[in-house]
FINU-771036 format. One record per atom (N, C-alpha, C): residue in three letters; chain; atom name; x, y negated, z negated. Coordinates in pm, 1 decimal. Layout:
N
[node 'ALA','A','CA',[X,Y,Z]]
...
***
This chain:
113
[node 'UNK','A','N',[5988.0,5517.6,-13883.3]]
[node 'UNK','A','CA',[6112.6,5523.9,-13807.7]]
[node 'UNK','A','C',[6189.5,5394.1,-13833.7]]
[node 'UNK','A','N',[6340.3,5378.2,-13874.1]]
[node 'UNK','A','CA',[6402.7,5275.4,-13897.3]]
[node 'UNK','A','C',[6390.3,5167.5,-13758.3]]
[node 'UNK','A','N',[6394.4,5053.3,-13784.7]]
[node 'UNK','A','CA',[6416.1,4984.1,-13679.5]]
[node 'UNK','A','C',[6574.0,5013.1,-13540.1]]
[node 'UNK','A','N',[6707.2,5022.2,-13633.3]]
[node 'UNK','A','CA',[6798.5,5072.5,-13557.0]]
[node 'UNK','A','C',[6771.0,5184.9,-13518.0]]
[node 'UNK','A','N',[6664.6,5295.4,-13466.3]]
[node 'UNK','A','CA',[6679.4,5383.7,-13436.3]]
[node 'UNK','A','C',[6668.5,5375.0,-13314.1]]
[node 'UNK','A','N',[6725.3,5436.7,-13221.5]]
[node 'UNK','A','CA',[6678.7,5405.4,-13062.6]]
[node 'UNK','A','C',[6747.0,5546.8,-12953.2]]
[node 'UNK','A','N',[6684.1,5533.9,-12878.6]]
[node 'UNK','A','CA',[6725.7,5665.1,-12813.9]]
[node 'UNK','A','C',[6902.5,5704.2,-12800.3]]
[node 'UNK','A','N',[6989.2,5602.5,-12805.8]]
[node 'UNK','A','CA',[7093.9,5595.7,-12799.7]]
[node 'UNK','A','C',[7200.5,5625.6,-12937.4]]
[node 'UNK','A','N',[7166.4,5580.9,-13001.9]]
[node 'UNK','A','CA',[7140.4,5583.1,-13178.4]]
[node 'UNK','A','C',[7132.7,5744.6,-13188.6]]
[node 'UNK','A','N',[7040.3,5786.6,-13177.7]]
[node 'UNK','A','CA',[7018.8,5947.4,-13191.2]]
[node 'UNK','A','C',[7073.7,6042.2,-13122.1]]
[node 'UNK','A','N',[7105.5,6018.8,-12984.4]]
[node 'UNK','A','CA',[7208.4,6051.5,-12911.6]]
[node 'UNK','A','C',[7392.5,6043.9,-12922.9]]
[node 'UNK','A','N',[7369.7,5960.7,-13011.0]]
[node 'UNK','A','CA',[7508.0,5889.3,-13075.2]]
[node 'UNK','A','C',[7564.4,6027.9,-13185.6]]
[node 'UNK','A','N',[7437.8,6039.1,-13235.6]]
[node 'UNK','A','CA',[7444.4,6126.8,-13375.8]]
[node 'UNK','A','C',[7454.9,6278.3,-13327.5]]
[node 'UNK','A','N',[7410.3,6318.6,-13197.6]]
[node 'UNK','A','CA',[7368.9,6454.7,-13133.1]]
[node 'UNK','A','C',[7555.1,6539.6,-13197.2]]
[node 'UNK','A','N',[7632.0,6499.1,-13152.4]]
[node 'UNK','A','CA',[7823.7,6597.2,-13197.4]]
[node 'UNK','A','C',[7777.2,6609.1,-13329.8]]
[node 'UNK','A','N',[7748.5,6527.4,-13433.4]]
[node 'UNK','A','CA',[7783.4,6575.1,-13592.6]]
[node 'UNK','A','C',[7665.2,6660.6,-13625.4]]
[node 'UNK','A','N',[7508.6,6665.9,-13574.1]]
[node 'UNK','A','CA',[7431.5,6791.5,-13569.5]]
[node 'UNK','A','C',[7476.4,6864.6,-13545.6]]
[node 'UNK','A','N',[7496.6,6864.4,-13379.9]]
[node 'UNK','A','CA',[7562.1,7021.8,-13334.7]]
[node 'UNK','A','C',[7682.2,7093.4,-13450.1]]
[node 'UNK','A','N',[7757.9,7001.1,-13464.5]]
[node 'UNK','A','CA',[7893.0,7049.6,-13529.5]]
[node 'UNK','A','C',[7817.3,7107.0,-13657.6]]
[node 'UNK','A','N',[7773.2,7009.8,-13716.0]]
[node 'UNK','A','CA',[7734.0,7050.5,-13928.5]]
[node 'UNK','A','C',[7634.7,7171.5,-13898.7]]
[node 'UNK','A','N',[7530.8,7178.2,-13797.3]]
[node 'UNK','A','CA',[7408.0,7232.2,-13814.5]]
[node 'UNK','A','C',[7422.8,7378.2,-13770.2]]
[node 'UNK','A','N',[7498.6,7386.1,-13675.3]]
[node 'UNK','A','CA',[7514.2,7452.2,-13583.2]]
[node 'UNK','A','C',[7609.3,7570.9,-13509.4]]
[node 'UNK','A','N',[7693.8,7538.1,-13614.6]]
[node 'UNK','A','CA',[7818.6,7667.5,-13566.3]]
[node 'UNK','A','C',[7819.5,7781.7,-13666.8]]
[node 'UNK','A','N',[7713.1,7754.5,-13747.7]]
[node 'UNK','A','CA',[7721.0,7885.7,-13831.8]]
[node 'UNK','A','C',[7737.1,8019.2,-13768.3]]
[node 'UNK','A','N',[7604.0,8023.5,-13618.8]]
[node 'UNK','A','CA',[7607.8,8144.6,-13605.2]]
[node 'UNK','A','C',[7732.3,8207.7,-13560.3]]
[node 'UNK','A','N',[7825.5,8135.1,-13502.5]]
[node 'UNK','A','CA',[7894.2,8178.3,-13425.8]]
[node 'UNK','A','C',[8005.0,8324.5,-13535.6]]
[node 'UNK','A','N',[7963.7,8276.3,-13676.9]]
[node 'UNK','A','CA',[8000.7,8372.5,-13748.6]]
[node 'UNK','A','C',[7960.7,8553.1,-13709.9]]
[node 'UNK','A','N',[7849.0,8554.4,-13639.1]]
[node 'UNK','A','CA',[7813.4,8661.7,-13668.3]]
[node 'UNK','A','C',[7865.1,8756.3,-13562.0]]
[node 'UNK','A','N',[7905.0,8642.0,-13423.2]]
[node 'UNK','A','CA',[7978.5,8824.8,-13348.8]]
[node 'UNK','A','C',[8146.3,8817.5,-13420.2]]
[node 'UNK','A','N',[8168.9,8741.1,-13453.7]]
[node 'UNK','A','CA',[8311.0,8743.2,-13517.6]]
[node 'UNK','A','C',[8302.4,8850.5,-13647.3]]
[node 'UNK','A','N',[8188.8,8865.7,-13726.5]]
[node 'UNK','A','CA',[8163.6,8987.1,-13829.5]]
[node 'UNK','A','C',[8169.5,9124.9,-13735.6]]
[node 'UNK','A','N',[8104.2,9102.6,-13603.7]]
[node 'UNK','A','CA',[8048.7,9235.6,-13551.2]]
[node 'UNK','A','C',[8171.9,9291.4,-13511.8]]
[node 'UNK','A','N',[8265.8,9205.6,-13457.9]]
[node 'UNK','A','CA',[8399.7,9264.7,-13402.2]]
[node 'UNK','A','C',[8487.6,9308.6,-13501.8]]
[node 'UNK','A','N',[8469.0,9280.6,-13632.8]]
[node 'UNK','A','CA',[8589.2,9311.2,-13704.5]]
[node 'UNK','A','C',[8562.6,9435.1,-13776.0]]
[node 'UNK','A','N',[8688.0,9495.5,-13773.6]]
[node 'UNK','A','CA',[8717.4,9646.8,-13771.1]]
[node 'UNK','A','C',[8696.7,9645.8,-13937.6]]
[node 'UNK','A','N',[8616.1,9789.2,-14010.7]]
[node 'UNK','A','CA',[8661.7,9823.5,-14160.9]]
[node 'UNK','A','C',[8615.7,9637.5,-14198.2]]
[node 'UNK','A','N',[8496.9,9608.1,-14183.7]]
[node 'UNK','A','CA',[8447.0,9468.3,-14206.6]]
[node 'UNK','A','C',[8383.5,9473.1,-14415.3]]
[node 'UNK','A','N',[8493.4,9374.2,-14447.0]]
[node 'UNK','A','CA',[8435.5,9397.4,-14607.8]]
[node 'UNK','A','C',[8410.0,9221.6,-14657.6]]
[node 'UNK','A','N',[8327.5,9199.9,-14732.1]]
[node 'UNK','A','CA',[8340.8,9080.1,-14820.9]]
[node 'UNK','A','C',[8403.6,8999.8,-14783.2]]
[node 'UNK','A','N',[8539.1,8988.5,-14860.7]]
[node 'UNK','A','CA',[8655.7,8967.5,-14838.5]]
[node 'UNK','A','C',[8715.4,8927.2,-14750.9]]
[node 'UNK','A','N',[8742.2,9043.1,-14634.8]]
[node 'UNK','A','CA',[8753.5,8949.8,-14524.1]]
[node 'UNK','A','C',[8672.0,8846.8,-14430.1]]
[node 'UNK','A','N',[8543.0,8856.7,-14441.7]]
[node 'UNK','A','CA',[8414.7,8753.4,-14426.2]]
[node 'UNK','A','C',[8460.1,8637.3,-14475.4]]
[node 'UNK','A','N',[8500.0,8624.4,-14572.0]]
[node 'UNK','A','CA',[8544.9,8506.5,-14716.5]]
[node 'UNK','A','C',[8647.7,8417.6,-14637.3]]
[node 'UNK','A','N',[8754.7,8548.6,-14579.8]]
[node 'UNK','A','CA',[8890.6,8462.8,-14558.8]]
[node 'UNK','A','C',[8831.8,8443.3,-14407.0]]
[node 'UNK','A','N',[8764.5,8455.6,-14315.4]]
[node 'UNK','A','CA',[8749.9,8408.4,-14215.7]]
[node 'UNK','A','C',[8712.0,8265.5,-14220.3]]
[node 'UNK','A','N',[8561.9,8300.5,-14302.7]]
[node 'UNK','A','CA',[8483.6,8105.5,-14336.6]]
[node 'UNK','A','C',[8590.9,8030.6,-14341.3]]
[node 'UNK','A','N',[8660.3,8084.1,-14456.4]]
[node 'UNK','A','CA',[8808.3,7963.8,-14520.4]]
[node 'UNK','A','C',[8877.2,7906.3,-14421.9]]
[node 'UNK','A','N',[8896.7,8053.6,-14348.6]]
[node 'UNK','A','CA',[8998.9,7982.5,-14219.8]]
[node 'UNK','A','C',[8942.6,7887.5,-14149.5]]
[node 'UNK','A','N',[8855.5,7897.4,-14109.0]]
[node 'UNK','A','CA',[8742.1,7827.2,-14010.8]]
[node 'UNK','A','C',[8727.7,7684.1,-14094.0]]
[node 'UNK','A','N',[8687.7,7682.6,-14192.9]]
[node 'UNK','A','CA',[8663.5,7548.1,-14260.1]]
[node 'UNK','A','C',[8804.5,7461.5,-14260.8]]
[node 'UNK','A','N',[8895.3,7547.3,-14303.4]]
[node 'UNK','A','CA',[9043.3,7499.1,-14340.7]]
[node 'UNK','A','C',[9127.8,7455.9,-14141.9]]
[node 'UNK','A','N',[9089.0,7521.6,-14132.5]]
[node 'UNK','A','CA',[9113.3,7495.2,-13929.1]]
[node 'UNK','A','C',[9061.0,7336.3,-13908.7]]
[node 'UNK','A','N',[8888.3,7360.3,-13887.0]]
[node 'UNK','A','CA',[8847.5,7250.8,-13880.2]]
[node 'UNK','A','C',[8886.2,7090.8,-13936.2]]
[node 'UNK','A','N',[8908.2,7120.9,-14079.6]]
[node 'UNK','A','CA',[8954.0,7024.5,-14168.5]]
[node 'UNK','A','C',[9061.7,6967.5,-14109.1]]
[node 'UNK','A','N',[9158.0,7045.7,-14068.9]]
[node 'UNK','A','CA',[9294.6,6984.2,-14035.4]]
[node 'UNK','A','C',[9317.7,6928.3,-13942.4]]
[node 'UNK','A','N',[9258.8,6975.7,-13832.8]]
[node 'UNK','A','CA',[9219.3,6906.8,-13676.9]]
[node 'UNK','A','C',[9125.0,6781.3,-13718.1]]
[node 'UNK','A','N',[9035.1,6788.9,-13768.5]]
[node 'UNK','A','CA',[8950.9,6640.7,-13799.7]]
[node 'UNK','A','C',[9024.9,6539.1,-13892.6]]
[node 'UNK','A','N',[9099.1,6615.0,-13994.9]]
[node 'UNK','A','CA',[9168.1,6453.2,-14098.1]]
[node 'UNK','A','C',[9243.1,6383.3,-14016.0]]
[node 'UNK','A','N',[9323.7,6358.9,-13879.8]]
[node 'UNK','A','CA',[9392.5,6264.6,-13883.9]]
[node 'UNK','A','C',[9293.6,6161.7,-13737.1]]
[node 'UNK','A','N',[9107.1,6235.5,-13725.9]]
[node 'UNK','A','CA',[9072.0,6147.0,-13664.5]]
[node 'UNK','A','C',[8950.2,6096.8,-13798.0]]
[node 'UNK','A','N',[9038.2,6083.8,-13932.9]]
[node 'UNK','A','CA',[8976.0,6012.7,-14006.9]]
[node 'UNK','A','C',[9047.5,5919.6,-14087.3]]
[node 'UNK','A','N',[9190.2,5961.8,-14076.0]]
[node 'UNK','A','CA',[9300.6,5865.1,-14145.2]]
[node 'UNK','A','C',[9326.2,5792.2,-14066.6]]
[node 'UNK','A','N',[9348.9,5782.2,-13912.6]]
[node 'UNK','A','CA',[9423.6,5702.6,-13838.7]]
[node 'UNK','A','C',[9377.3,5608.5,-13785.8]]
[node 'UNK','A','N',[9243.1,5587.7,-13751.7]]
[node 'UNK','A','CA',[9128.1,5497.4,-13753.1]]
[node 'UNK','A','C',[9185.5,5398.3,-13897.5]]
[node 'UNK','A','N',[9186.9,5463.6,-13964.6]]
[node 'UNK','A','CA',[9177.0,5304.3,-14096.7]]
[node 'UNK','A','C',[9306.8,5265.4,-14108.1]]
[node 'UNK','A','N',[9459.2,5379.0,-14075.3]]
[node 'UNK','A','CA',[9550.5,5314.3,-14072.2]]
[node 'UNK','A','C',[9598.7,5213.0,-13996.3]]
[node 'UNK','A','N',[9523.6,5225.3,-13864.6]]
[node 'UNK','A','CA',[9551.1,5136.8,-13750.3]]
[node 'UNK','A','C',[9451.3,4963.9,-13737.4]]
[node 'UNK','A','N',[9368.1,5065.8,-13824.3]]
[node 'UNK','A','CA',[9246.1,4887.7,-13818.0]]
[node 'UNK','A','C',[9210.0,4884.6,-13938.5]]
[node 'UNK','A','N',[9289.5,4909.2,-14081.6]]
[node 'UNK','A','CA',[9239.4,4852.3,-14233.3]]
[node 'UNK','A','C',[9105.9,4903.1,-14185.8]]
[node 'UNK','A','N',[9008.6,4835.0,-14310.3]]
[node 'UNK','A','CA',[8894.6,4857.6,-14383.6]]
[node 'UNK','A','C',[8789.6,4798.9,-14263.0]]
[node 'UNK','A','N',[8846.4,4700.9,-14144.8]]
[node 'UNK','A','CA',[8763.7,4682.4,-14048.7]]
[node 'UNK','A','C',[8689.5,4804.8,-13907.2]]
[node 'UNK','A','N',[8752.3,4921.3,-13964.7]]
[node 'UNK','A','CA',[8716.0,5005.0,-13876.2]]
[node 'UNK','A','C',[8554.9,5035.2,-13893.6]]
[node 'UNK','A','N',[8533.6,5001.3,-13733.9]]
[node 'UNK','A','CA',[8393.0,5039.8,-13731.6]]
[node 'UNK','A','C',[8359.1,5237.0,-13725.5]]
[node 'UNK','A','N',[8225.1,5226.8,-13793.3]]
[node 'UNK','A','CA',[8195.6,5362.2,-13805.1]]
[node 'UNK','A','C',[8242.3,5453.1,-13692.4]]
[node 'UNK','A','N',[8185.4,5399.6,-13555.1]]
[node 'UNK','A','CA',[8250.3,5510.3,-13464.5]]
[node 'UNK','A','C',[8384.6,5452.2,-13389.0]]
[node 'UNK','A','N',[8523.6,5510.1,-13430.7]]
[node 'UNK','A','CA',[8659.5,5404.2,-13403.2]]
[node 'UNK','A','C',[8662.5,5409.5,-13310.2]]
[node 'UNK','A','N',[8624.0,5403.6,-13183.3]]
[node 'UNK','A','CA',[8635.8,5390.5,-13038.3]]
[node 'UNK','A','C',[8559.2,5254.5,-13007.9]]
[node 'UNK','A','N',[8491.6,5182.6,-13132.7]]
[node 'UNK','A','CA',[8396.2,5097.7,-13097.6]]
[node 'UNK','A','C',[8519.2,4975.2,-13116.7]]
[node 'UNK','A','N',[8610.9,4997.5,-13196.1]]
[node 'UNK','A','CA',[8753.2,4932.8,-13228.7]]
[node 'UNK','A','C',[8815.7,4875.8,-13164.4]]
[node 'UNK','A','N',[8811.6,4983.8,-12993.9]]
[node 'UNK','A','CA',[8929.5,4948.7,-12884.0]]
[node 'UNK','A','C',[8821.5,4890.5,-12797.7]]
[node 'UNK','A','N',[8896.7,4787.7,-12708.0]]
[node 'UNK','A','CA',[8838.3,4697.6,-12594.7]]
[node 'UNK','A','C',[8782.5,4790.8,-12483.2]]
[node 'UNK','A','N',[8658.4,4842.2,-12504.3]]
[node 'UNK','A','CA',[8617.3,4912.2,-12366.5]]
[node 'UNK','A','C',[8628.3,4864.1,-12258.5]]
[node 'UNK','A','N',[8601.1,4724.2,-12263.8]]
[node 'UNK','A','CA',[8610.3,4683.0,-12092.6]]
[node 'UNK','A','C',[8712.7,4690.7,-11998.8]]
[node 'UNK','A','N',[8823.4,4664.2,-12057.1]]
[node 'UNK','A','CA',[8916.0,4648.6,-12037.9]]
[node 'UNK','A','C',[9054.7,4761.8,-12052.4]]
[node 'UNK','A','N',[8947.2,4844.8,-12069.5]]
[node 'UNK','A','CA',[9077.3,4979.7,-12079.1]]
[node 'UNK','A','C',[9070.2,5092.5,-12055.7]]
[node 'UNK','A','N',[9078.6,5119.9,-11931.3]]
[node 'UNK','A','CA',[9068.3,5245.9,-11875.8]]
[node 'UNK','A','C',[9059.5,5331.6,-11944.4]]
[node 'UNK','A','N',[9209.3,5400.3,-12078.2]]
[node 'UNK','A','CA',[9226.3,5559.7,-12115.1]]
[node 'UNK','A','C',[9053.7,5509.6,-12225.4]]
[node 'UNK','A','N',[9036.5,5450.9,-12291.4]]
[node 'UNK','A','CA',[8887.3,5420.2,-12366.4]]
[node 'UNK','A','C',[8819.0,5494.5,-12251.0]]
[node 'UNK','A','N',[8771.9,5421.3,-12119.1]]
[node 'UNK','A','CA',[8675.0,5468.1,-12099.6]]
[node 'UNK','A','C',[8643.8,5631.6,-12041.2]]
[node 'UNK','A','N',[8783.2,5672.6,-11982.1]]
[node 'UNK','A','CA',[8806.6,5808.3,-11979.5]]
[node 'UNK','A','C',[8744.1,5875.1,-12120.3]]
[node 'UNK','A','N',[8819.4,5845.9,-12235.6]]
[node 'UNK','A','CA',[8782.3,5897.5,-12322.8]]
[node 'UNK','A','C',[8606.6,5918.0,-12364.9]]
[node 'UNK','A','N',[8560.0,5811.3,-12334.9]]
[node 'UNK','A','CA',[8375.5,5839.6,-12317.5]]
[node 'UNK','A','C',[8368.1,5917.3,-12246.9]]
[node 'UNK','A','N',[8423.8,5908.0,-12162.4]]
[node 'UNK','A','CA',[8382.1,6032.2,-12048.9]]
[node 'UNK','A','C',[8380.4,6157.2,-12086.8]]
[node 'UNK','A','N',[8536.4,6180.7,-12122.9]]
[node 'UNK','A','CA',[8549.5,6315.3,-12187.5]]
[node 'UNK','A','C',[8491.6,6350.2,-12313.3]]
[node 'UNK','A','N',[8439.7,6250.0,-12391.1]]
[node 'UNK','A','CA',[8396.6,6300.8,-12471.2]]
[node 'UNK','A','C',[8215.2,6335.5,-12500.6]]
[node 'UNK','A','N',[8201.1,6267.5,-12356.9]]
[node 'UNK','A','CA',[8060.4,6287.7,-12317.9]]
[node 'UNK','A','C',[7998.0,6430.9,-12276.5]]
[node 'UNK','A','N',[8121.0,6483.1,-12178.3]]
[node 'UNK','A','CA',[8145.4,6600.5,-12106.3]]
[node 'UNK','A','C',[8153.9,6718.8,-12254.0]]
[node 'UNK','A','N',[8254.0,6704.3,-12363.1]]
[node 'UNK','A','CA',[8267.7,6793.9,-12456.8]]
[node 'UNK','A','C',[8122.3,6764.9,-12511.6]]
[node 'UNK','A','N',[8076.3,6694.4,-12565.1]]
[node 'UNK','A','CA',[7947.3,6700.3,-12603.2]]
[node 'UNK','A','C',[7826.1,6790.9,-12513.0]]
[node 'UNK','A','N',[7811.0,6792.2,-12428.4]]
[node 'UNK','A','CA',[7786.5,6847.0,-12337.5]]
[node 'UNK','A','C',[7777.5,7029.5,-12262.8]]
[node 'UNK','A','N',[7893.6,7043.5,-12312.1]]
[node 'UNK','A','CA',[7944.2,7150.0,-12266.1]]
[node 'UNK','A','C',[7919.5,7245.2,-12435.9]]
[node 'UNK','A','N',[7947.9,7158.9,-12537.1]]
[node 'UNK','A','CA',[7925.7,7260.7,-12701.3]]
[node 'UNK','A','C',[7790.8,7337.1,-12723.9]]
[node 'UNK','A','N',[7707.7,7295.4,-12668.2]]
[node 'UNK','A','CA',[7569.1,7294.5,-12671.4]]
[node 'UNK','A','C',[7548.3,7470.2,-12601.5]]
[node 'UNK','A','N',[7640.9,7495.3,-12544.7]]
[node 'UNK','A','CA',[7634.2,7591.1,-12412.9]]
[node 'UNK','A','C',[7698.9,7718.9,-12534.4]]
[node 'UNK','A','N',[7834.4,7667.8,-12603.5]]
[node 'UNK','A','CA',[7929.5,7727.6,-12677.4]]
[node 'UNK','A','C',[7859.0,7784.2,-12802.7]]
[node 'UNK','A','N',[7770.3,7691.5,-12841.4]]
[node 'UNK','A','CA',[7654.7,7728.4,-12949.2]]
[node 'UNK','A','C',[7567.0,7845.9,-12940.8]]
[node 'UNK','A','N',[7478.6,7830.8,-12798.1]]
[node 'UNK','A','CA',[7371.6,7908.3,-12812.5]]
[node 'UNK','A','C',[7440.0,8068.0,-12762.5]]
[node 'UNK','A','N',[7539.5,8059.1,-12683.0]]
[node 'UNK','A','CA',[7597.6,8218.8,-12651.3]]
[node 'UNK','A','C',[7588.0,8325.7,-12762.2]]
[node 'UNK','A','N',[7660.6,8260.1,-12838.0]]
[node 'UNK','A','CA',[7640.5,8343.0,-12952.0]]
[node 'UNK','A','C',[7506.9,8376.9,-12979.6]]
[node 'UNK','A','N',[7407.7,8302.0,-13013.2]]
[node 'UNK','A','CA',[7337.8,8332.2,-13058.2]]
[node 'UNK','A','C',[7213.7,8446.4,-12973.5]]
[node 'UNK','A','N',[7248.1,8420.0,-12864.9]]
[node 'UNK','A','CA',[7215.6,8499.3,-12736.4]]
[node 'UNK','A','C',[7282.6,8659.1,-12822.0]]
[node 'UNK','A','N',[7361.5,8661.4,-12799.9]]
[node 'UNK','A','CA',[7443.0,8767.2,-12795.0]]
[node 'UNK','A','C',[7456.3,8881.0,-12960.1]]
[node 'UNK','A','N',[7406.3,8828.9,-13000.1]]
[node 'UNK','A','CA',[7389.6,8889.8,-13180.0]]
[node 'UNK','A','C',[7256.5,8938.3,-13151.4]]
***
């Protein structure tokens, strides 16, 4: 086990599992519902889905380095003055809560197929 590893560390990492590992299934009641279901349209769904995702995530990957150059730390919230700034620490919050709540969004599906 690396030395930086620590319960917090791994917990840190828990959103980009869920996200990379984990939303596949949700493909499958989205197949079950669709009417005259071929290839094709399977194809253009993924796309959409990948191409969706993509677009909503690039500008919380450009704007981080536009705002703090090459000094941006890996996770850019580590950037802004937590102590001292309320909407920051809201934002842990909320983003503690969405973490939280995906986990729930995940397994339905998989319940349900």
């Amino acid at each position: 086990i690396p030395t930086e590893a620590s319960f917090t560390n791994v917990l840190a990492k828990l959103p980009v599992f869920i996200f990379a590992f984990t939303c596949h299934e949700n493909m499958f009641p989205c197949a079950t519902d669709m009417k005259d279901r071929t290839q094709k349209k399977l194809d253009i769904v993924a796309v959409s889905a990948e191409l969706t995702g993509f677009i909503i995530f690039l500008p919380a990957v450009i704007f981080p380095y536009l705002t703090f150059g090459f000094h941006v730390q890996p996770n850019y919230l580590q950037n802004i003055d937590f102590q001292n700034n309320i909407p920051v620490q809201i934002g842990y919050v909320a983003l503690s809560i969405g973490v939280l709540c995906s986990y729930a969004l995940q397994v339905v599906p998989i319940v349900r197929s």
